[in-house]
Every structure is written in structure tokens, then in C-alpha cells.
ROSE-4610 file (N, C-alpha, C; in Angstrom, 1 decimal, always signed):
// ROSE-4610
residu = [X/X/X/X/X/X/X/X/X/X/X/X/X/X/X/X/X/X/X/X/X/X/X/X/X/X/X/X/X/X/X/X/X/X/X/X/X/X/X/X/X/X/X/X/X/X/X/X/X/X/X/X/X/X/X/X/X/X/X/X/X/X/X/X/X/X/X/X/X/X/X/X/X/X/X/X/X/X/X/X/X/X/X/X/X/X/X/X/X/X/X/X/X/X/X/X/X/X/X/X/X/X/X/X/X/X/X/X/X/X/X/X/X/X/X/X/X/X/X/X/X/X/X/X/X/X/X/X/X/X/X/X/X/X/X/X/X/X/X/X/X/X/X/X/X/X/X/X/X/X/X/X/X/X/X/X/X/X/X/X/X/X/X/X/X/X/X/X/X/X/X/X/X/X/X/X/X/X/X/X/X/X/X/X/X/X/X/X/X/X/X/X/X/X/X/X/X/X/X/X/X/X/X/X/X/X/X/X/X/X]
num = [1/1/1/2/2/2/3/3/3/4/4/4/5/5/5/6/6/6/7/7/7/8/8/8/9/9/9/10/10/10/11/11/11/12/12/12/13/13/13/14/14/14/15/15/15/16/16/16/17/17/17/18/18/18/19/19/19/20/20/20/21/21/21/22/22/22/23/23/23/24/24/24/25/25/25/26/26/26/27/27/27/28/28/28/29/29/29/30/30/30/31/31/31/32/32/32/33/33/33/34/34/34/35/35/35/36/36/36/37/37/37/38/38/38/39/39/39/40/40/40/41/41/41/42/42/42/43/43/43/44/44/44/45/45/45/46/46/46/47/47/47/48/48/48/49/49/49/50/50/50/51/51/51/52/52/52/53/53/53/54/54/54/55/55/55/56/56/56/57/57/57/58/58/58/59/59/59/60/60/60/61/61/61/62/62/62/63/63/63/64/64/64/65/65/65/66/66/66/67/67/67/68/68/68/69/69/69/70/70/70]
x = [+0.8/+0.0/+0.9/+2.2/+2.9/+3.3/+3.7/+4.2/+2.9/+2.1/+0.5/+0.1/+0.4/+0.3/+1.6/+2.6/+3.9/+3.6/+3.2/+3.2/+1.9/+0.6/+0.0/+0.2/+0.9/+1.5/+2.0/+3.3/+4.0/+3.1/+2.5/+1.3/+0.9/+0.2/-0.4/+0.5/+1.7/+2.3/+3.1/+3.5/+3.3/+2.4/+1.1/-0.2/-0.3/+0.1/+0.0/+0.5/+2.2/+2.7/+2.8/+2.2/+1.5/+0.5/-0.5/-1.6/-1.0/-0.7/-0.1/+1.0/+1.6/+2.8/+2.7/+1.7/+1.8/+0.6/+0.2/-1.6/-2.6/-1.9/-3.0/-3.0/-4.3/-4.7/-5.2/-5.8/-6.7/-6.5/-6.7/-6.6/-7.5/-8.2/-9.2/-8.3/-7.5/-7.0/-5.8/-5.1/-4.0/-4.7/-5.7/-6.5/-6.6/-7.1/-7.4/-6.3/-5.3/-3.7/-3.1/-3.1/-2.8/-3.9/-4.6/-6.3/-5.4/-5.1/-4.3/-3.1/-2.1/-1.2/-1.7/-2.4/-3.1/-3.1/-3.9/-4.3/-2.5/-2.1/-0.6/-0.1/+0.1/+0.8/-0.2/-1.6/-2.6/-2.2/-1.6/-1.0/+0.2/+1.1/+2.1/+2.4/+1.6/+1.1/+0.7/-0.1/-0.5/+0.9/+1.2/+2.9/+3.4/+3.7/+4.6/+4.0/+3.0/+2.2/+2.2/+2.6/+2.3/+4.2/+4.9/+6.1/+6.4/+6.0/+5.8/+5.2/+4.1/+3.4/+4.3/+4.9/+6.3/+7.2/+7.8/+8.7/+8.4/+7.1/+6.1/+6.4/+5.9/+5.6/+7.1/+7.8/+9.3/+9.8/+9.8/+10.2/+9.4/+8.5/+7.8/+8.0/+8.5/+8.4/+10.1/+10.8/+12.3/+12.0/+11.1/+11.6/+10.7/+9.5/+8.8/+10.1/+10.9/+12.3/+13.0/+13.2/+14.1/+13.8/+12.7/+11.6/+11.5/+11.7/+11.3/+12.8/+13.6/+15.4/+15.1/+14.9/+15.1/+14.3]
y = [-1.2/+0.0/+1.3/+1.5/+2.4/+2.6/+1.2/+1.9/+2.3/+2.2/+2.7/+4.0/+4.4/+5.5/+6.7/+6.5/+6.8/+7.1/+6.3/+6.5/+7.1/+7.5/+8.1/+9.8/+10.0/+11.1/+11.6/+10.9/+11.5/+11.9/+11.2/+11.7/+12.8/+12.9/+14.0/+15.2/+15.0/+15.6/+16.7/+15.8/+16.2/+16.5/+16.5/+16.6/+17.9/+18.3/+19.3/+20.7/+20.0/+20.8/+21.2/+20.3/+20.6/+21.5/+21.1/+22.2/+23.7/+24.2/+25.2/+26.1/+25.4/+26.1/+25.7/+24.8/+24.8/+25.2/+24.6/+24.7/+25.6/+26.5/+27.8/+28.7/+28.7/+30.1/+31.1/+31.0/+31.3/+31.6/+31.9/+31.8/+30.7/+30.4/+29.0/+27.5/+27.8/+26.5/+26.2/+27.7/+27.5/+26.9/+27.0/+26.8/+25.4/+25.1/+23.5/+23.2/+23.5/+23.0/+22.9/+23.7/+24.0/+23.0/+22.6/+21.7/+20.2/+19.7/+18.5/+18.5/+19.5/+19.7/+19.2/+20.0/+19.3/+17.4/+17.1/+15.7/+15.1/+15.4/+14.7/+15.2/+16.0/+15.9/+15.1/+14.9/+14.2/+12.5/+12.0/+10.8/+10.3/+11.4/+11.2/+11.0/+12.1/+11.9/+10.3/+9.8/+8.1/+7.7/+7.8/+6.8/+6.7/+8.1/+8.4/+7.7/+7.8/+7.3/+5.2/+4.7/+3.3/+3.4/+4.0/+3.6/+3.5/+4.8/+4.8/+3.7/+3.4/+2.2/+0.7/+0.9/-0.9/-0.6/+0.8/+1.0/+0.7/+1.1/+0.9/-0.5/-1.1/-2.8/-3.5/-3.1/-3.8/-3.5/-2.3/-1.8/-2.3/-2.4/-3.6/-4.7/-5.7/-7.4/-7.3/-6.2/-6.4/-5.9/-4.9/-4.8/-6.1/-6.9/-7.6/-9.0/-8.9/-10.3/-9.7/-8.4/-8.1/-8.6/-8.1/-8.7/-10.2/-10.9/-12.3/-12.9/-12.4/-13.2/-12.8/-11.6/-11.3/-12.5]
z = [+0.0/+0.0/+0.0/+0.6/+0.7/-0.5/-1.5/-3.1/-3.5/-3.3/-4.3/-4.0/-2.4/-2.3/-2.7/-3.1/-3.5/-4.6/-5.3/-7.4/-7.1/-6.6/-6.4/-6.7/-5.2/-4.9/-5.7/-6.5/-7.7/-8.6/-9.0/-10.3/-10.1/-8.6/-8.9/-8.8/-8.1/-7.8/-9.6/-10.1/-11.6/-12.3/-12.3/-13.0/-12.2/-11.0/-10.9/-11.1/-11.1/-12.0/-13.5/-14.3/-15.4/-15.9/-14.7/-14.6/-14.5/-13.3/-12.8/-14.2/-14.4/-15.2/-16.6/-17.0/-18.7/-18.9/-18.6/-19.1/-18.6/-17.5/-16.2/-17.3/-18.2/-18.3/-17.7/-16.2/-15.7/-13.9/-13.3/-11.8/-11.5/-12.2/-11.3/-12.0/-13.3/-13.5/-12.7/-11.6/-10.8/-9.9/-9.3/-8.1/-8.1/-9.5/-9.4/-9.2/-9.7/-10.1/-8.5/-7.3/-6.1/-5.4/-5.7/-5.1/-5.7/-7.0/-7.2/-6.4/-6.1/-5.5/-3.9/-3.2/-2.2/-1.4/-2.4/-2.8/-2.6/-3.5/-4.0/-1.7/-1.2/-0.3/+0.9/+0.7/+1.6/+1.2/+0.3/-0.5/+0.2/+0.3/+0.7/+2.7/+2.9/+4.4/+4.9/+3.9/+4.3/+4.1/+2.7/+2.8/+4.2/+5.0/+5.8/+7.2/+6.9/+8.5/+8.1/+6.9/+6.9/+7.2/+6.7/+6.9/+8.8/+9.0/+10.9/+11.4/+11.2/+11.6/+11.2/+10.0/+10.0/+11.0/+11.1/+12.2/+13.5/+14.3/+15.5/+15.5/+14.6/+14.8/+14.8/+14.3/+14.2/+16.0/+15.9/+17.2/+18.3/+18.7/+19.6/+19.6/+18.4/+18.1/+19.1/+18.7/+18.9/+20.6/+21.4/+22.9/+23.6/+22.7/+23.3/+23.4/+22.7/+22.6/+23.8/+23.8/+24.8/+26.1/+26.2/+27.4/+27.8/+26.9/+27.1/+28.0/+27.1/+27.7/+28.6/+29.6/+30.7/+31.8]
């Protein structure tokens, strides 16, 4: 899920800067362009929170061992 949300992010993350800087004739087509821009860093925010959540779970399996030898 963290690569799907990653190639997600990029896309939009370039679709938005396509919008924005090639294609904005308008203040509402930057707006949408800043609104995909949006999305693309709400994408990336899940990546970051599934990557925290493997680290959480690694990091517990390893103090719950620690725990046990004692």
C-alpha cells in the first residue's frame, strides 16, 4: 500500500505541476492546479504514517524479545 500510495503522490504531484505552469490560463485552472497539488501531499502523508506504523511494529516485536530473555 505504501508503493500505491507513493506513485499516487508523484502523479499528482506532476499533474500538478503541469496544470499550474503549462496549461494555467486562468486563476481557477491554478487553483485547481494547487487543489491536485493538495491531494498529491494528503497521499504522501498516508505513505509516511504506513512507513511509521512498520517501524512501531518492528520496534515492539524487537523490545517484546528483549523482554522475554530477561
Amino acid at each position: 500500500m505504501k508503493v500505491l500510495n507513493g506513485i499516487i503522490s508523484v502523479l499528482l504531484g506532476l499533474t500538478s505541476l503541469y496544470i499550474m505552469f503549462i496549461k494555467a490560463k486562468s486563476d481557477v485552472e491554478i487553483g485547481v492546479g494547487f487543489g491536485v497539488l493538495l491531494m498529491s501531499i494528503i497521499f504522501m502523508c498516508f505513505m509516511i504514517m504506513e512507513e511509521q506504523k512498520s517501524e512501531i511494529e518492528r520496534l515492539r516485536v524487537k523490545l517484546w524479545e528483549m523482554n522475554k530473555i530477561r
